[in-house]
C-alpha positions as CSV (number, residue, x, y, z in Angstrom):
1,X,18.1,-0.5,21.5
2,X,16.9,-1.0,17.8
3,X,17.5,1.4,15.1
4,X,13.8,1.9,15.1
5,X,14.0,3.2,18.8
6,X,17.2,5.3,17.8
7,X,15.6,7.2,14.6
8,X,14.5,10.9,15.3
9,X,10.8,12.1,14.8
10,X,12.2,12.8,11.2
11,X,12.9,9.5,10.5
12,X,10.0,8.2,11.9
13,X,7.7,10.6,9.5
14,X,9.4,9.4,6.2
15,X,9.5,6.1,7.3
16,X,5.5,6.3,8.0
17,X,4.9,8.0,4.5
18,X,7.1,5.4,2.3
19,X,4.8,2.8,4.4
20,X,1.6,4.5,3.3
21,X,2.7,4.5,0.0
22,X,4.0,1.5,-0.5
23,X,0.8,0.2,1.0
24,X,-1.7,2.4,-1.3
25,X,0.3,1.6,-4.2
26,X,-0.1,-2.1,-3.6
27,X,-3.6,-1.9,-3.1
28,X,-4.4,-0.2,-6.4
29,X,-2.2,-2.7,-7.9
30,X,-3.8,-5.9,-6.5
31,X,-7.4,-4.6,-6.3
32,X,-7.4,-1.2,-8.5
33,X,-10.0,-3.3,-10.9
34,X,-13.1,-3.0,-8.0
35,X,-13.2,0.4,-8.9
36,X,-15.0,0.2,-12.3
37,X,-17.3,-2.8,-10.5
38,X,-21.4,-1.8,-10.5
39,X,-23.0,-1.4,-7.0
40,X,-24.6,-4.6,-7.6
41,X,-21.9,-6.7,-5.9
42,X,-23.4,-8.9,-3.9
43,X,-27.0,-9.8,-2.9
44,X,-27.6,-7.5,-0.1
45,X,-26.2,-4.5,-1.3
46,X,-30.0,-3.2,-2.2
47,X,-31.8,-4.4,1.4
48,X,-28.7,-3.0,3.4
49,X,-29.3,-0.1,1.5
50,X,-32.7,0.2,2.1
51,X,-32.4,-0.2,5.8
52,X,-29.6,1.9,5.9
53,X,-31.5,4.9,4.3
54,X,-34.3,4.8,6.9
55,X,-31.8,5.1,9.7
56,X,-30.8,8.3,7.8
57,X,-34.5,9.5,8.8
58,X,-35.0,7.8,11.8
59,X,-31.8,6.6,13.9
60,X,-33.5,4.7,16.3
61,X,-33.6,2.2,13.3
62,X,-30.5,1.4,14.6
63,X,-31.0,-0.2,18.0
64,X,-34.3,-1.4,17.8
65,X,-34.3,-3.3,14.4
66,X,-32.5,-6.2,13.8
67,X,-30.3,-7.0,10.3
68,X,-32.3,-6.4,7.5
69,X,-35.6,-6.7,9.2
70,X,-38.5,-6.7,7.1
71,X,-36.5,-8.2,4.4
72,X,-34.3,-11.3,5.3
73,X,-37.1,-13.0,7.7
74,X,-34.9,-16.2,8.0
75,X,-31.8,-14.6,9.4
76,X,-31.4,-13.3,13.2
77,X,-28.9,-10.8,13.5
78,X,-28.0,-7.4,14.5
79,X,-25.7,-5.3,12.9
80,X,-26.2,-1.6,13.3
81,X,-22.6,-0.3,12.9
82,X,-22.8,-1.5,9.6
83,X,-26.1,-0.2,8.9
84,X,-25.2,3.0,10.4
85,X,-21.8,3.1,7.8
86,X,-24.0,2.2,4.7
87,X,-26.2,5.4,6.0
88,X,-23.4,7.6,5.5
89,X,-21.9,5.9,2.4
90,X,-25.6,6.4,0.9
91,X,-25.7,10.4,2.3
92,X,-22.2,11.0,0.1
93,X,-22.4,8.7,-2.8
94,X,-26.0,7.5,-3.9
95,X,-25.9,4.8,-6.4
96,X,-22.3,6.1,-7.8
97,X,-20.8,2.5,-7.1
98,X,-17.2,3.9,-7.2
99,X,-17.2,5.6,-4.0
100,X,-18.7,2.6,-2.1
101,X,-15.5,0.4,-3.6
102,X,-12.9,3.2,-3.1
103,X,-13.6,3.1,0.8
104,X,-13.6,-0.2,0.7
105,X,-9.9,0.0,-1.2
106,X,-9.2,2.3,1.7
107,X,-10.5,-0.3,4.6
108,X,-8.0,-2.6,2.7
109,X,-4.8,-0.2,2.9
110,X,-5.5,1.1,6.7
111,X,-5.7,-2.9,7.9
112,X,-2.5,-3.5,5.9
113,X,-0.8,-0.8,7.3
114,X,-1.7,-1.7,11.3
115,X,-0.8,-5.5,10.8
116,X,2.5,-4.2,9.3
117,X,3.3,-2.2,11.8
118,X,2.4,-4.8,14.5
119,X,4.5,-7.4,12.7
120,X,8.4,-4.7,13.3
121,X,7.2,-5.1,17.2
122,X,8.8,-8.5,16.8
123,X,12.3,-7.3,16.3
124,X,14.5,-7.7,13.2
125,X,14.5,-5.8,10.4
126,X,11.6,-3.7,10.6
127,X,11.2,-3.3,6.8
128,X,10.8,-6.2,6.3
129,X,8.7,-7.2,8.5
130,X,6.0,-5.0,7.9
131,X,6.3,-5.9,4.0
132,X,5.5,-9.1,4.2
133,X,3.0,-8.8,6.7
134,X,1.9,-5.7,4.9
135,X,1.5,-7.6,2.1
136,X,0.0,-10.7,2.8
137,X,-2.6,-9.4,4.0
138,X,-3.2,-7.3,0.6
139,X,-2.8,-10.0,-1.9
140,X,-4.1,-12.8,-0.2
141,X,-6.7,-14.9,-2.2
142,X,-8.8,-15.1,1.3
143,X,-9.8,-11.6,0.5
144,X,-11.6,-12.0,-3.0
145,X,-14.8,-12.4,-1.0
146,X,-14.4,-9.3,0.8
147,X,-13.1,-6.6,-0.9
148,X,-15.1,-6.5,-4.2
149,X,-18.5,-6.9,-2.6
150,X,-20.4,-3.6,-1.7
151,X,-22.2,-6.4,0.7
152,X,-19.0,-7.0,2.8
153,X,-18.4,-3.9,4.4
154,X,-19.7,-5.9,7.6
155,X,-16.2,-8.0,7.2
156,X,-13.9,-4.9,6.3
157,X,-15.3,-2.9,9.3
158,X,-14.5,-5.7,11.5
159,X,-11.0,-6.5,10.4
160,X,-10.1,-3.0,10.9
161,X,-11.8,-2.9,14.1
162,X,-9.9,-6.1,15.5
163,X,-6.6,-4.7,13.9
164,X,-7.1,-1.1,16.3
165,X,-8.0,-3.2,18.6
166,X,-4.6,-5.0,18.8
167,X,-2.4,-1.8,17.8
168,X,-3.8,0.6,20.4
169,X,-4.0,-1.9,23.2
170,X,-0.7,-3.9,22.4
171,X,1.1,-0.4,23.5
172,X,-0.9,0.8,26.0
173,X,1.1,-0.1,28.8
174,X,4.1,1.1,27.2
175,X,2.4,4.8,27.0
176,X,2.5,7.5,29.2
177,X,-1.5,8.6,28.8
178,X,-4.6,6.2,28.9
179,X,-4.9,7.6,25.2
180,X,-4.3,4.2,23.5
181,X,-5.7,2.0,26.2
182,X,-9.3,4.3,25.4
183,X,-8.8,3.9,22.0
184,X,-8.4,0.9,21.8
185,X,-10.8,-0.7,24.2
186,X,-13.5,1.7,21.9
187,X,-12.4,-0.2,18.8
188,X,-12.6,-3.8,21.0
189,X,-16.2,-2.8,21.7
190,X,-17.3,-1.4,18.3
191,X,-16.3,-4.7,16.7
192,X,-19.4,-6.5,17.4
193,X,-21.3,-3.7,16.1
194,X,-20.4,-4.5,12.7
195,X,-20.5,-8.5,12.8
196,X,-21.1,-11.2,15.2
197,X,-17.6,-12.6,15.5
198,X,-16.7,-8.9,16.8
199,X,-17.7,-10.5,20.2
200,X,-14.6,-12.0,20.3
201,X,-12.7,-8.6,20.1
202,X,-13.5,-7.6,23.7
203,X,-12.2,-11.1,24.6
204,X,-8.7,-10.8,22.9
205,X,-8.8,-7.4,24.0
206,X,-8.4,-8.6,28.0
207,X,-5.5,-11.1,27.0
208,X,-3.5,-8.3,24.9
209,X,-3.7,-6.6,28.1
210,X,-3.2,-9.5,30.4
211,X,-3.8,-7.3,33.6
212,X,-2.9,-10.5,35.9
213,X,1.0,-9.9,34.7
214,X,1.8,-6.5,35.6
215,X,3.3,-5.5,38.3
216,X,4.2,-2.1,37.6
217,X,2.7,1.1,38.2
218,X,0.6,0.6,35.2
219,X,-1.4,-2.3,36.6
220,X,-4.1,-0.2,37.5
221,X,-4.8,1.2,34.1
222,X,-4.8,-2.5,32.7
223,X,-7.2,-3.6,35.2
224,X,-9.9,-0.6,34.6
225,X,-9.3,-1.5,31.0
226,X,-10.3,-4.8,31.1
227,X,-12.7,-3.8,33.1
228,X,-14.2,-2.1,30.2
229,X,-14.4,-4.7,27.9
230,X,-15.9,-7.2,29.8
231,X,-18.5,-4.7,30.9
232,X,-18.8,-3.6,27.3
233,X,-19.1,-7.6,26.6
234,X,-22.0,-8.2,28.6
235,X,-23.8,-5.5,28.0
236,X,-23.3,-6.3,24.0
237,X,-24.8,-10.3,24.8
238,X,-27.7,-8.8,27.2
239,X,-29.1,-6.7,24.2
240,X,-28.2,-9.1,21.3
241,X,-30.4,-11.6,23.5
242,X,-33.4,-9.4,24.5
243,X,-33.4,-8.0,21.1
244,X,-32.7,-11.6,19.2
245,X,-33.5,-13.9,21.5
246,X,-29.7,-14.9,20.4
247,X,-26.4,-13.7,19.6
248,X,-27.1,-14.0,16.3
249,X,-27.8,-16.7,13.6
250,X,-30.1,-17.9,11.0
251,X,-33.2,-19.7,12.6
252,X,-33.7,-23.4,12.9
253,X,-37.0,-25.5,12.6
254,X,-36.7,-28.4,14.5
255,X,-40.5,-29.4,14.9
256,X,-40.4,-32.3,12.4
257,X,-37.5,-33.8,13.5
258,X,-37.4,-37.0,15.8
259,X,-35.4,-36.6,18.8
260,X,-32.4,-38.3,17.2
261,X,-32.5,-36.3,14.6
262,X,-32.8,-32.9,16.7
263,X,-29.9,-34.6,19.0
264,X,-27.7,-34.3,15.8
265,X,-28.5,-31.1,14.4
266,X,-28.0,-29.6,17.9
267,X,-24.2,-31.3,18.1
268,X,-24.1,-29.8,14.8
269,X,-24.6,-26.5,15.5
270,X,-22.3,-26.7,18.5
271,X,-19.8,-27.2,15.6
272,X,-20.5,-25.7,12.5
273,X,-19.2,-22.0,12.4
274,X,-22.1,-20.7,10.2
275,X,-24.5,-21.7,13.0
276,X,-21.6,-20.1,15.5
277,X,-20.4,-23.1,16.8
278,X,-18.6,-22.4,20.2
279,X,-15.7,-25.1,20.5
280,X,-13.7,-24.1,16.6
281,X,-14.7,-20.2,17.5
282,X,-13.0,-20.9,21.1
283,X,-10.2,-23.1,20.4
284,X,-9.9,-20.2,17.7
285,X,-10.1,-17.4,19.8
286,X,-7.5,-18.8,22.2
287,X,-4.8,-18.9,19.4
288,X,-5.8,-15.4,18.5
289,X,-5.5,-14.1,21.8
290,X,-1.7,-15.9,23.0
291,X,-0.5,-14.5,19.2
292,X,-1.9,-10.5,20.2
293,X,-0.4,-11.3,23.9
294,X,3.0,-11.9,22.7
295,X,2.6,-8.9,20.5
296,X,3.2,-6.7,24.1
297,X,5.3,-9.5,25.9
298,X,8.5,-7.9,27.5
299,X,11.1,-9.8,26.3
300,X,14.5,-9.6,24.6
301,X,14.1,-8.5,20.9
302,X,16.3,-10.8,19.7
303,X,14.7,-12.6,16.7
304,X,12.5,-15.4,17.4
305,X,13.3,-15.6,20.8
306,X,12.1,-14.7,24.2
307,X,8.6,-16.1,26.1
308,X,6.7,-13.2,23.4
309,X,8.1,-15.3,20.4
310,X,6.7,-18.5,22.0
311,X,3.3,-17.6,22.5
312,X,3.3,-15.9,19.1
313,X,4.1,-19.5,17.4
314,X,2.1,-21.6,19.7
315,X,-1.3,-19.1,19.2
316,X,-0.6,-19.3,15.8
317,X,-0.9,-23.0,15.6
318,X,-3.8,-23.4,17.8
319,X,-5.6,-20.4,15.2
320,X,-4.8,-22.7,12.5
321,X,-6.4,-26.0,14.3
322,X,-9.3,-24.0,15.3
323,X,-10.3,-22.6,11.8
324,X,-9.3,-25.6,10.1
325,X,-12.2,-27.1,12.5
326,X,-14.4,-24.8,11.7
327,X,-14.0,-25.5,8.0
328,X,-14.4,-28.6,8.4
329,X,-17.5,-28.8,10.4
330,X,-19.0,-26.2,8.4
331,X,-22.4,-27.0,5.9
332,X,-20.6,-24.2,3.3
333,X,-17.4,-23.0,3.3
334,X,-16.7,-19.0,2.6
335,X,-13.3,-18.0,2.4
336,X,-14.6,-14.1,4.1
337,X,-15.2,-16.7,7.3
338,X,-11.8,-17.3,7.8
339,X,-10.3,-14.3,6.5
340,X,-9.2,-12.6,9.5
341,X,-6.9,-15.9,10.0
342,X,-4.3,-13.6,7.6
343,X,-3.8,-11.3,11.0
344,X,-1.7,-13.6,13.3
345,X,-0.5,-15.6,10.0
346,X,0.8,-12.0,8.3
347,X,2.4,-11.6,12.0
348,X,4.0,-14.5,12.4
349,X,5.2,-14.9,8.8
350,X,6.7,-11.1,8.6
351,X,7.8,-11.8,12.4
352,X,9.8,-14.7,11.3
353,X,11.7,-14.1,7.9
354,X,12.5,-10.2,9.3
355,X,14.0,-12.5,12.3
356,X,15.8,-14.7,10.0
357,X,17.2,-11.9,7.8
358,X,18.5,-9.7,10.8
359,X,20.1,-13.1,12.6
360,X,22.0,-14.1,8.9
361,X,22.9,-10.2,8.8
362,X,24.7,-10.6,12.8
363,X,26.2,-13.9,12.3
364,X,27.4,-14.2,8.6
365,X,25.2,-15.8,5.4
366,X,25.8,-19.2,6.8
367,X,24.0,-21.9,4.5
368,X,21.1,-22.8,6.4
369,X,20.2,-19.8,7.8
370,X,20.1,-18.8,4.0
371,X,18.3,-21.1,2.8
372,X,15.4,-20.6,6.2
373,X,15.2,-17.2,4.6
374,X,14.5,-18.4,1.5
375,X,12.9,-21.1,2.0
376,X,10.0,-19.2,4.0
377,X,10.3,-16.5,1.9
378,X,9.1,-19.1,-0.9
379,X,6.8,-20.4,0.8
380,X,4.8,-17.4,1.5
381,X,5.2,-16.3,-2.3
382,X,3.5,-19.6,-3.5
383,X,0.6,-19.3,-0.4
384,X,-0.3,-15.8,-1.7
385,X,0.6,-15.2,-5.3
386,X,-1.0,-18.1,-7.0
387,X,-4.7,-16.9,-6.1
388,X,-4.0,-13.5,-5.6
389,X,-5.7,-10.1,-7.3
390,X,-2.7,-9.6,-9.3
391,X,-2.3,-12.7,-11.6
392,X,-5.7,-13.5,-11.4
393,X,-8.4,-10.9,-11.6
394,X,-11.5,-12.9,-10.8
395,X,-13.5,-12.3,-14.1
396,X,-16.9,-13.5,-12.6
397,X,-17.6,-10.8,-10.2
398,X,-17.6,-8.4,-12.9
399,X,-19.7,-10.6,-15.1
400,X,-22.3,-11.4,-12.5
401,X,-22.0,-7.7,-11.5
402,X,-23.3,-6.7,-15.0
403,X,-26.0,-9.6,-14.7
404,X,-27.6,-8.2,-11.6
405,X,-27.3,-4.5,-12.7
406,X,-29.0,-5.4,-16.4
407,X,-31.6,-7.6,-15.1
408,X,-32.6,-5.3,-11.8
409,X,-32.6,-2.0,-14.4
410,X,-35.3,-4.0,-17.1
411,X,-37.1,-4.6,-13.9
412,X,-37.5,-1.2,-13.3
413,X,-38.5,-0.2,-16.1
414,X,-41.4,-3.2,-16.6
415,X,-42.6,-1.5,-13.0
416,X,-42.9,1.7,-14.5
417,X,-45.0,0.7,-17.7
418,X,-47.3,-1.8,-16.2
419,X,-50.9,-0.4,-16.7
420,X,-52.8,0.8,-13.9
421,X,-56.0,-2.5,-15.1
422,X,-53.7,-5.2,-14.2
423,X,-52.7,-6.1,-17.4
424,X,-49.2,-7.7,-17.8
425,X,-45.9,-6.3,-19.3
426,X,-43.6,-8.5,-20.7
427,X,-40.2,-8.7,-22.0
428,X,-37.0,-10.7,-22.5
429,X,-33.7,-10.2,-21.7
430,X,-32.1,-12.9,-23.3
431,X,-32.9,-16.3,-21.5
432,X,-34.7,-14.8,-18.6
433,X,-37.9,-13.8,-19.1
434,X,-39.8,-11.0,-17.4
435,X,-43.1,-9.9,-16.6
436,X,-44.6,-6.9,-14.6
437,X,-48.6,-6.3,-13.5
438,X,-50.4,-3.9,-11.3
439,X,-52.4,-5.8,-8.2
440,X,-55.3,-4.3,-8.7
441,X,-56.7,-4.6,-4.7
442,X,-53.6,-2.8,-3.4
443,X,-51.5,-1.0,-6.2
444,X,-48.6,-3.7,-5.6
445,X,-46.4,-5.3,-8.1
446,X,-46.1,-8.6,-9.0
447,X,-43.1,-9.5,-10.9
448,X,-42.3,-13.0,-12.6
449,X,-38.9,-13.6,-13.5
450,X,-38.5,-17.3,-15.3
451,X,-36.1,-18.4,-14.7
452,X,-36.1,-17.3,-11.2
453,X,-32.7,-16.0,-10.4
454,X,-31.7,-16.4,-6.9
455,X,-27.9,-18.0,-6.2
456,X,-24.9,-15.5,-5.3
457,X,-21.6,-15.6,-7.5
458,X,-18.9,-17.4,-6.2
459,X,-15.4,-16.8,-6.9
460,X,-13.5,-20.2,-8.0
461,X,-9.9,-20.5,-7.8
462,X,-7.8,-19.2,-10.5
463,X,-6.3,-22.5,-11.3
464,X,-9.6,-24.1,-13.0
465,X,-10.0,-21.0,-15.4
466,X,-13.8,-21.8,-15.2
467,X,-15.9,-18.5,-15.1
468,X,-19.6,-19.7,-13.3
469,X,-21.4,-16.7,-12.7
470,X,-25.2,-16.5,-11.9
471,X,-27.5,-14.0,-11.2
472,X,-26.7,-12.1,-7.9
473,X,-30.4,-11.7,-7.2
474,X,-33.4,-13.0,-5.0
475,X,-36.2,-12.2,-3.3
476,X,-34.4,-10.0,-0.3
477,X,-32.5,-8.3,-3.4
478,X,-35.6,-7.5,-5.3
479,X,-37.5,-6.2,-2.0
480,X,-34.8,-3.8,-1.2
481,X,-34.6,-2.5,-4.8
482,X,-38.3,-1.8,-5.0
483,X,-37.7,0.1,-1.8
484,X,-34.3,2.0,-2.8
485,X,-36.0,2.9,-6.6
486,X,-39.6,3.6,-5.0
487,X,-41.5,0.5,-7.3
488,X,-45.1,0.2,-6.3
489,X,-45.0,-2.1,-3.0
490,X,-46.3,-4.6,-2.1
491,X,-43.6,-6.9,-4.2
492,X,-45.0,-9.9,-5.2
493,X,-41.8,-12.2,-7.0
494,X,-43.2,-15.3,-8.6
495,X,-40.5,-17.7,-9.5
496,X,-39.7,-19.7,-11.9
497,X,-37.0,-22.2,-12.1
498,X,-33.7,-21.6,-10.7
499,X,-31.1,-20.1,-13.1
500,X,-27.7,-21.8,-13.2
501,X,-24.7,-20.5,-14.8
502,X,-26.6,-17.6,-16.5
503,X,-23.4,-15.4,-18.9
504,X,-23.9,-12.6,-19.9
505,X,-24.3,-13.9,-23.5
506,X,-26.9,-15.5,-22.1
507,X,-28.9,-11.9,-21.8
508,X,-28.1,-10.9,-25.3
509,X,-29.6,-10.1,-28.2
510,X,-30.4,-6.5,-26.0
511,X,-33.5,-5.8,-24.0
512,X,-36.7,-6.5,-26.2
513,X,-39.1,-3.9,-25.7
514,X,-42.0,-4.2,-23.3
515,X,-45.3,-6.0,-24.8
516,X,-48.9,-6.3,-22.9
517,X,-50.1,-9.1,-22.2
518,X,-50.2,-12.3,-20.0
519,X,-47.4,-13.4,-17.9
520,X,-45.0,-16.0,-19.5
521,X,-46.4,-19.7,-18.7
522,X,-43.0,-20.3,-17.1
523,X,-43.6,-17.8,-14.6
524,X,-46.9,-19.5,-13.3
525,X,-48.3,-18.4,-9.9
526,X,-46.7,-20.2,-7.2
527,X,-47.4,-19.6,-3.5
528,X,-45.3,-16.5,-2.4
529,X,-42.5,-17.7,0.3
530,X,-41.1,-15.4,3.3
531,X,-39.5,-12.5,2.5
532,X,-35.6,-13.7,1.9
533,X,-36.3,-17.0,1.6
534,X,-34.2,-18.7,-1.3
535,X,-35.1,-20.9,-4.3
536,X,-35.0,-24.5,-1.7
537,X,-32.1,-26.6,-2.9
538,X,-32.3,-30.2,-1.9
539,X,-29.6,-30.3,1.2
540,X,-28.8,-27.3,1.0
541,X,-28.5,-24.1,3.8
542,X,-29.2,-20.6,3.3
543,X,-26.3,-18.8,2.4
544,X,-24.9,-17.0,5.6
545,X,-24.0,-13.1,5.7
């Protein structure tokens, strides 16, 4: 019996709080700086909000309506766990940006603190186990897509929600009341409610319960469980495709392809992960599930041994092959796609090294096992630290933060001074060039921004020391602001050529005050596209959510 299994409730409690605070104190540490971040962290902060604020009037928003409808035309998805979270986060904060990010800070800690704890199931030294595990999952570089961006809630929900999944369902059999195994088949079936790949959770769910192995009294219990999820399952893919008319994805035009051509796209879309590609997200899912299967194997907990140890490693592997696929097949790479990836790899790297450590503590420092430790110890420090939150604070998402939140502010406040005879009202915020009139038919707005704004920030690795930051606007953006700030609608955006690498020193001298008149001749009428339809970039997809 371990000294875990020997400590009295006492014990336990301390042990539970040092955790907590070991955990909070590393967050603030790593990603303390989101805090002081504007709410205008990436694009869809304004139509999620603006969805999210009509469920607040009218819930049934949330099961009839798909992601961002009204607004992002070109994407098919449904989401309203997320919408439903952004509801509340709106009823208790408003626009006061810092309560968005300190939840998100909190989503951080809570998934930190369950893959921890997962990670001491393995045997070994407990503590440090759950450290590194702990740990790796804070200060990982994966997450610097995530964590700062008001927009990513849809990616923190579901971490969390795969990570209860695992913790109440990896002990359920081990209980003595259905209590965990309800809880966490709830959290398996919640997942998809936040993000597509959350239809995977019900799916690892069954194989964490594996209800073909038991032959105890507790088979039952495992059975009705998995009974639930795969209930839960179908019902979640019977809605998604009545409501959808898929599980969920961006739509594809096909009609002036040749047949060759469509052949090829399709294959490609069997692949890519954007598109949901099935054979990476399966081969994927498989890992995931033998790594959260050997998390409630029955085996000896000596270190690194026993049939739990081996599925742990071989899942791991086969998680790695699958995302490394997906990567590879994928149009655009986003490091939030692969970011839950750090689950089973926190596991098996905390599994390991605590199994190393407890093994050279038994036996005597021998040489080798020594230099394992360290040697895995090593390598973990140079996977995380070098692109991690605390040596490198990724400048740009505050710079294109205080882009967006400029730019979208002088906007408002053209909308509010354009004359009621249609006359224009221009300004110039450094480079960018704005103008505001009234439609006269309909009392819309017409904006013209020259250039047109429309490419998200992305974070680049810390080694280049290259800061490209652009405007964290486009049309989507701009139709859920006039809806969130109550700008005449319709909102008609004109565009003018796409800005690149726009600094803020590009939007200085300050805001030049508004002058009627025409519209700038950069900002010429063009023909208005769909309603979250991009600047078109040769070759290029639209960014996914």
């Amino acid at each position: 019996m371990s000294a875990a299994a020997d400590a009295g409730p006492g014990d336990a409690r301390r042990r539970l709080l040092l955790a907590v605070l070991v955990v909070a104190g590393a967050t603030l540490a790593a990603w303390g700086w989101v805090l002081v971040l504007p709410l205008a962290t990436g694009a869809d902060v304004w139509p999620i909000l603006a969805q999210a604020r009509r469920a607040l009037s009218d819930p049934s928003v949330l099961l009839r309506e798909r992601y961002l409808e009204g607004l992002w035309d070109g994407a098919r998805f449904w989401r309203p766990g997320l919408v439903g979270f952004a509801a509340i986060e709106w009823a208790a904060f408003g626009e006061a940006a810092a309560g968005y990010h300190a939840v998100r800070l909190v989503l951080a800690a809570a998934v930190a603190l369950l893959v921890g704890t997962l990670a001491t199931r393995r045997g070994g030294r407990p503590a440090v186990a759950f450290g590194i595990a702990a740990l790796a999952v804070l200060w990982h570089p994966l997450r610097v897509e995530t964590i700062p961006a008001v927009a990513r809630d849809a990616d923190s929900l579901f971490n969390l929600a795969l990570a209860l999944t695992v913790f109440w369902l990896a002990g359920a059999r081990e209980a003595r009341s259905a209590g965990p195994l309800v809880a966490g088949a709830l959290a398996a079936l919640l997942a998809p409610l936040f993000k597509e790949p959350g239809l995977l959770a019900p799916v690892i769910g069954f194989a964490v319960l594996e209800p073909w192995r038991h032959r105890d009294p507790r088979r039952g219990r495992a059975i009705a469980g998995a009974a639930v999820l795969g209930a839960g399952l179908a019902v979640h893919v019977a809605w998604r495709l009545a409501l959808l008319g898929t599980l969920g994805g961006y739509e594809q035009t096909w009609v002036d392809l040749t047949r060759r051509e469509a052949l090829w796209a399709s294959f490609l879309a069997l692949c890519d992960h954007q598109a949901f590609g099935l054979w990476p997200l399966v081969l994927a899912a498989a890992g995931l599930a033998l790594v959260f299967a050997g998390l409630g194997a029955e085996d000896s907990p000596a270190p690194a041994a026993g049939a739990g140890w081996r599925r742990i490693r071989l899942g791991a592997w086969i998680w790695i092959a699958g995302m490394l696929a997906a990567i590879v097949m994928s149009s655009r790479f986003r490091s939030r796609y692969v970011e839950a990836a750090l689950v089973p790899l926190a596991l098996l790297a905390g599994g390991w090294i605590a199994a190393l450590a407890a093994r050279a503590a038994r036996r005597g420092p021998g040489a080798w096992r020594l230099a394992a430790a360290v040697a895995a110890s090593v390598a973990v420090a140079l996977a995380v630290l070098p692109g991690s939150p605390l040596v490198w604070r990724y400048p740009q998402w505050t710079e294109a933060a205080r882009i967006g939140e400029r730019v979208l502010g002088e906007v408002a406040r053209l909308a509010g001074e354009a004359p009621a005879d249609g006359a224009a009202v221009t300004s110039r915020l450094g480079r960018v060039s704005l103008a505001a009139r009234r439609l006269p038919d309909d009392g819309g707005l017409e904006l013209a921004l020259s250039p047109f704004p429309y490419k998200v920030a992305e974070p680049e690795g810390p080694r280049t020391g290259s800061i490209t930051t652009v405007v964290i606007m486009g049309q989507q953006t701009l139709e859920g602001f006039a809806e969130m700030r109550a700008l005449p609608r319709p909102l008609l955006v004109r565009r003018g050529p796409p800005a690149l690498d726009l600094r803020l020193a590009d939007l200085e001298p300050a805001v030049s005050p508004p002058v009627r008149g025409s519209a700038p001749a950069a900002s010429s009428p063009s023909p208005r596209p769909a309603p979250g339809t991009p600047a078109p970039r040769p070759g290029a997809a639209p960014a996914p959510r």
